[in-house]
N, C-alpha and C positions, 0 to 999 in steps of 0.2 A: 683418720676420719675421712669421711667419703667427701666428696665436690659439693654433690646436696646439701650434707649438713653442713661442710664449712659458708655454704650461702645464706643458710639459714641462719646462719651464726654472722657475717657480716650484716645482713639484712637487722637482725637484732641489734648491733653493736651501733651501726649508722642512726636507725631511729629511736634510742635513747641517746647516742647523742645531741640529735634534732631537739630533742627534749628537754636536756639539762643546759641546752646555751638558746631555753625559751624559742624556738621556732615552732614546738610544737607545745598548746594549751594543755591540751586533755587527751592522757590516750586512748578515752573513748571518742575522740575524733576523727581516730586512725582510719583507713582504710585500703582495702588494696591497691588500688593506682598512687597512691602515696607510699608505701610501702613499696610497689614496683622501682620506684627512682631509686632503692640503692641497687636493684639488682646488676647482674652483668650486662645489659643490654635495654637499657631504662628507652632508649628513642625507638628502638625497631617497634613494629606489630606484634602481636600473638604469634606463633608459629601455624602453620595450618597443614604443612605437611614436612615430613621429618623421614628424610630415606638414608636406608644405613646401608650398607654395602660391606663386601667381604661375606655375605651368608650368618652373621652374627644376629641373632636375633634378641639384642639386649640394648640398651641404651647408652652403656656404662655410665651411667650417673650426669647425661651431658644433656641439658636444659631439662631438666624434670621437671623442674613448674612452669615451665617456657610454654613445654609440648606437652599440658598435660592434657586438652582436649584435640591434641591433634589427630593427623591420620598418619600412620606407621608404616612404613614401606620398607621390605627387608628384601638385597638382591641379592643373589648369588654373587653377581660380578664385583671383580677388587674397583677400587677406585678410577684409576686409570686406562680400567677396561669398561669404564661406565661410559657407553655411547649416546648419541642424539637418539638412535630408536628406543634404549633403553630408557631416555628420560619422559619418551612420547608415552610408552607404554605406562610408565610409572603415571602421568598426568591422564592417561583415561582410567585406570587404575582410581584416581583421587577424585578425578569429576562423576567417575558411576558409581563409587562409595559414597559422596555426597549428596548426591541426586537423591539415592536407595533410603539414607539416614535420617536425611531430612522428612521423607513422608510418613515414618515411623513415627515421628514424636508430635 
């Protein structure tokens, strides 16, 4: 089973338990930010940008609902060869994608 679905699957298992020991009424009460608290990462922000490195152009299944309105950035360079220019470069990268996105909608 992939990372996603076993989240999916704890995310499930956590909020009926919430449910059967009365923390939660009704679960048409539910919603996303309640539902967030069992994820992997319940205190951080949204993701808003998510750079993968090695030239992989895939996520492998690593915060999909996290990053799922993020911005993607895929570098050729392995990790350790990820420099300060390359991080410059990736962040005007994410500020003129944002800038551009934003007047679209």
């Amino acid at each position: 089973m992939s990372l996603a679905r076993n989240e999916i699957c704890r995310r499930i298992k956590v909020v009926t338990q919430n449910k059967n020991a009365n923390q939660i009424s009704n679960t048409s009460d539910l919603k996303w930010p309640g539902v967030l608290i069992a994820t992997q990462l319940p205190d951080l922000p949204q993701v808003d940008l998510l750079i993968r490195t090695s030239g992989e152009a895939r996520l492998s299944d690593f915060l999909l609902y996290e990053t799922q309105s993020s911005y993607l950035y895929f570098s050729e360079n392995l990790w350790p060869d990820f420099s300060v220019l390359e991080l410059v470069k990736t962040l005007a990268y994410y500020k003129y994608y944002r800038a551009t996105s934003c007047k679209l909608f």
